[in-house]
C-alpha positions as CSV (number, residue, x, y, z in Angstrom):
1,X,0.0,0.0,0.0
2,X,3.2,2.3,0.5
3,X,4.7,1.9,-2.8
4,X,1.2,2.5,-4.4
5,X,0.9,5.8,-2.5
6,X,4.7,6.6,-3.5
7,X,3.9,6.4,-7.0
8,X,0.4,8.1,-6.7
9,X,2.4,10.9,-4.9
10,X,5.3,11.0,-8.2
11,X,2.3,11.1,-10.3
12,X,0.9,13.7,-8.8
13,X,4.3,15.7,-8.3
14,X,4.9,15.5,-12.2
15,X,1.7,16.6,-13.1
16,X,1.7,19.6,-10.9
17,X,5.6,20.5,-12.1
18,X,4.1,19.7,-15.6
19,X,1.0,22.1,-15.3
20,X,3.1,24.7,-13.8
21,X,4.9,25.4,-17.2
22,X,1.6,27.0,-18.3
23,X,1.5,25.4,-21.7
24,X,-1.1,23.9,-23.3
25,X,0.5,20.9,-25.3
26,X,0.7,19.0,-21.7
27,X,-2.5,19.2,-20.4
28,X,-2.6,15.7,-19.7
29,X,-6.7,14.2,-20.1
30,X,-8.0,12.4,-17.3
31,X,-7.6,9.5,-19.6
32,X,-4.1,9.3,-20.3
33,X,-4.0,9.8,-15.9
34,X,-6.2,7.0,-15.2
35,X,-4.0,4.9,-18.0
36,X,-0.8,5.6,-16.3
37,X,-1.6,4.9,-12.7
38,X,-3.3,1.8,-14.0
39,X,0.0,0.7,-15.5
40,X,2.1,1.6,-12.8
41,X,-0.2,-0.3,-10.5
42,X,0.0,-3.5,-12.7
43,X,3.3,-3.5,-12.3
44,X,3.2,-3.5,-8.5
45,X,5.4,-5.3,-6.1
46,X,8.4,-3.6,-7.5
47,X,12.1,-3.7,-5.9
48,X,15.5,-2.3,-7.2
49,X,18.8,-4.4,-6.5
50,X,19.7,-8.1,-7.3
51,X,18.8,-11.6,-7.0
52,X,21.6,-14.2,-7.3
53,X,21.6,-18.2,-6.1
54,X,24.6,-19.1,-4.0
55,X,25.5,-22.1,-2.4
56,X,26.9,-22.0,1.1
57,X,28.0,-25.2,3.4
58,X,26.2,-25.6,6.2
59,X,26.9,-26.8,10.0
60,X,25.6,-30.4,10.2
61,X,28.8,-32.5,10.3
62,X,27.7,-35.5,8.5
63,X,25.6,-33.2,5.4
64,X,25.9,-35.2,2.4
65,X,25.7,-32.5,-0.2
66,X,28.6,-30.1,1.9
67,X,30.5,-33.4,1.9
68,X,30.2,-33.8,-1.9
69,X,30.9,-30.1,-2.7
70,X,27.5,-29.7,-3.5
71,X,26.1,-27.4,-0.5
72,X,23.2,-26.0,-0.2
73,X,21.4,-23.2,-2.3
74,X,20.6,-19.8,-0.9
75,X,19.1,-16.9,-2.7
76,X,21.1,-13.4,-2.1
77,X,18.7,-9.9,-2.5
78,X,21.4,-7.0,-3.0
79,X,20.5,-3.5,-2.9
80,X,22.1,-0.2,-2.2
81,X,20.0,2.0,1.0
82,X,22.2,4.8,2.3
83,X,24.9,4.5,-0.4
84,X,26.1,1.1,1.1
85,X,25.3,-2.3,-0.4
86,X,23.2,-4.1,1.7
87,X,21.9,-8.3,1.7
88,X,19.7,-10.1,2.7
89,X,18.9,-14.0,2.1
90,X,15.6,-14.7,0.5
91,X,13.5,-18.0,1.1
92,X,13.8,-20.5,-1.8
93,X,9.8,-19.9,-2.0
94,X,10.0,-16.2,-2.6
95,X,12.4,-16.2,-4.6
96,X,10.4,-16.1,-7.6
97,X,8.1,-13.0,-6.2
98,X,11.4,-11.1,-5.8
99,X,12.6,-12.3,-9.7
100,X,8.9,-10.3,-10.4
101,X,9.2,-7.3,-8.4
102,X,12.6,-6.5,-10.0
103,X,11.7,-7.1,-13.6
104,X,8.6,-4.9,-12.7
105,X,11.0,-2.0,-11.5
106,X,12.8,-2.5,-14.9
107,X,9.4,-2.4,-16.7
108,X,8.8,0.8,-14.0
109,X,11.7,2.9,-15.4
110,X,11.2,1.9,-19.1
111,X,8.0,3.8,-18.7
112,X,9.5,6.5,-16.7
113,X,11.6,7.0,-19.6
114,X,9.3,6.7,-22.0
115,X,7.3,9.7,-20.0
116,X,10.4,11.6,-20.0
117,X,10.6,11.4,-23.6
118,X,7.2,12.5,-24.5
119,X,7.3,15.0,-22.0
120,X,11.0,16.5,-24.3
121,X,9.0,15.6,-27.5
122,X,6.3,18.0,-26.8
123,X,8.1,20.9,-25.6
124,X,10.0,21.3,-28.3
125,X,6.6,21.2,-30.2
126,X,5.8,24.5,-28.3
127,X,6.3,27.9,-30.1
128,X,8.8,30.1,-28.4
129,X,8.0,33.3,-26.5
């Protein structure tokens, strides 16, 4: 429910920076609104950093697979938060959730992009003063 707020809140930060231009090419139709937000929440979870598999020994003495140089799998989330990477293991089961959120991120900042874009492409449409 945070994240959805956090992107209603961007949304509405852009428009308001947008509006305040005073130019009419960017009016932006309730419409194209609606069509964004619903995007953006399609896309929700989303997380930025990395998922990798590792496989780490564990502490049972007689484990077969540490024994055989096999170990044990274990899923790695790496992000930055305060300009220091951070980790944290990730259950085998949510693993796949995580894989999601971050390729929705990526999808995220494609559109973001694509926004950006548009938003260029129609000032310099704009007659000058």
């Amino acid at each position: 429910m945070r994240l959805h707020n956090f992107f209603a809140c961007f949304y509405i930060y852009l428009m308001v920076n947008v509006s305040a231009m005073k130019t009419k090419h960017l009016q932006v139709s309730d419409e194209v609104k609606a069509a964004f937000l619903e995007k953006v929440a399609s896309l929700l979870p989303v997380a930025k950093g990395t998922l990798c598999k590792t496989r780490t020994a564990c502490t049972y003495k007689g484990c077969r697979a540490c024994a055989s140089g096999r170990k044990h799998p274990r899923y790695l989330f790496t992000y930055r938060e305060g300009g220091k990477q951070r980790g944290l293991y990730v259950r085998a089961d949510h693993a796949r959730l995580l894989s999601r959120a971050i390729a929705n991120r990526r999808e995220l900042e494609r559109l973001m992009t694509a926004a950006g874009r548009e938003l260029i492409l129609s000032l310099r449409e704009e007659p000058k003063d």
